[in-house]
N, C-alpha and C positions, 0 to 999 in steps of 0.2 A: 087893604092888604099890600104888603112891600113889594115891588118890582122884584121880580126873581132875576140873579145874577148870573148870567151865561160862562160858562168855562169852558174848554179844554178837560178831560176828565186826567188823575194822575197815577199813579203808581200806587201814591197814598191810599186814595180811593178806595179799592178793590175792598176791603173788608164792607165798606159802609157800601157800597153798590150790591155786594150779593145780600148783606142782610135787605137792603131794601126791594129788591127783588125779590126772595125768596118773601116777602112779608106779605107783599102785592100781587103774587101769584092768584092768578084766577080763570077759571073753565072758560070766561068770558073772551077773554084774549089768549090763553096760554093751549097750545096743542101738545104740549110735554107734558108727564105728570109732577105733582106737584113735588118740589124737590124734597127730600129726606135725607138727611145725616148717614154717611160723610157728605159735608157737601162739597162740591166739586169748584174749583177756584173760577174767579170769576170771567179775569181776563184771561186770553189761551191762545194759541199759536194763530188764530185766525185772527181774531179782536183784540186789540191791545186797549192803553189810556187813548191814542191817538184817534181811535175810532167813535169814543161817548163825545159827545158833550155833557156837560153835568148842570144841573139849577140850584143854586142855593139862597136862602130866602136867612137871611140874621145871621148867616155861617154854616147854616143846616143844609145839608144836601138833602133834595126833597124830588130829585129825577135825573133821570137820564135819555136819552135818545142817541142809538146806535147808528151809525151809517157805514155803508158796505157799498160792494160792487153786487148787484144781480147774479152776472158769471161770472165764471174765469176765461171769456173770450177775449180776446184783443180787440175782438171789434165791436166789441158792449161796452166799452170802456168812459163812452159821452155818458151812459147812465149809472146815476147814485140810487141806493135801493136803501131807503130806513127799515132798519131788521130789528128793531125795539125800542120800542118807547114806555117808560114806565114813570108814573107823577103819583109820591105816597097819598092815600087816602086823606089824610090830613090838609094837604093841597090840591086836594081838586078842585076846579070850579074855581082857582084862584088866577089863571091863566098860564100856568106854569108849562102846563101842555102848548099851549099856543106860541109862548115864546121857543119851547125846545125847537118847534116845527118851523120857526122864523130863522131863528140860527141854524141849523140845519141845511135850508134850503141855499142861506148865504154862504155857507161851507161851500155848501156841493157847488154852488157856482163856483168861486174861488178855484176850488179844484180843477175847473174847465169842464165839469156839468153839462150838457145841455137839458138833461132830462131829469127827474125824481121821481121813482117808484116808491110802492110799499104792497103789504098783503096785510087784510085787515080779516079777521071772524062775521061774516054775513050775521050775525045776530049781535056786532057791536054797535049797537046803535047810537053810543056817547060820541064811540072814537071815529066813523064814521062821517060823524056830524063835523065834528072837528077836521078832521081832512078837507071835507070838501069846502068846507068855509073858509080855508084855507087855500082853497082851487085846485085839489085834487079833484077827478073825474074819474068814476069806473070804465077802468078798459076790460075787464074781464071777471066774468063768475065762471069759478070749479066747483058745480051743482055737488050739496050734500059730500065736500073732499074730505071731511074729516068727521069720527066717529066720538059723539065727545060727553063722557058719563050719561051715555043711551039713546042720544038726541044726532038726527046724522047735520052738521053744520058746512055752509058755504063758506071757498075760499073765497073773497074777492080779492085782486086786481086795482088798483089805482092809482093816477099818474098824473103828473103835470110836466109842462114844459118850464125851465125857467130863464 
């Protein structure tokens, strides 16, 4: 399988990021319901291109990974918080996730980082796996925080220094 290409995500983007998102939508990872038509634009006053990075694998964009601030405190500002990551079905298992979580991390240092959050679904046991192999540690479960097609599911919590 080809090395997937890291970018900057762009303006262009936005059509080909929400269909892929809305494609890869799953109770597994997703605490929003599943999207439906209109759909609502991709990037928005919070997240722009600035904030994805993108993967593409022969030209094909095949993911993304968001990066954000945790708060809007001033004094939260050393941590970067990953607020989505999504690798289409077709490329999983090809390391496309791995790379996003590699670039990401070298972002947020860039940015003057010291820290890397995320919140993961307590029964994501892929994406889980993935973090932590990546040197993510749980700092925190929110027992049963979210109610999800009848099943009560844990937030976790998970962080690295970088």
């Amino acid at each position: 399988m080809p090395v997937p290409h890291i970018r900057t995500a762009t303006l262009d983007d936005e059509d080909v990021l929400g269909r892929l998102d809305r494609a890869n939508w799953s109770p597994l990872h997703a605490v929003q319901p599943r999207p439906e038509p209109p759909y609502e634009s991709f990037y928005n006053e919070r997240f722009g291109p600035q904030d994805h990075l993108v993967a593409e694998i022969d030209g094909e964009l095949v993911g993304y990974i968001k990066l954000g601030y945790p708060t809007s405190l001033a004094c939260n500002t050393h941590v970067r918080q990953i607020q989505g990551l999504v690798v289409a079905d077709a490329a999983r298992g090809t390391g496309v996730g791995r790379a996003l979580l590699r670039a990401v991390q070298e972002r947020a240092r860039r940015l003057g980082a010291r820290r890397i959050t995320l919140r993961v679904l307590g029964h994501n046991a892929p994406a889980r796996k993935l973090y932590e192999s990546e040197g993510f540690v749980v700092e925190g479960i929110l027992p049963e925080e979210f109610l999800l097609e009848g099943e009560y599911v844990d937030d976790v919590l998970m962080g690295r220094f970088l």
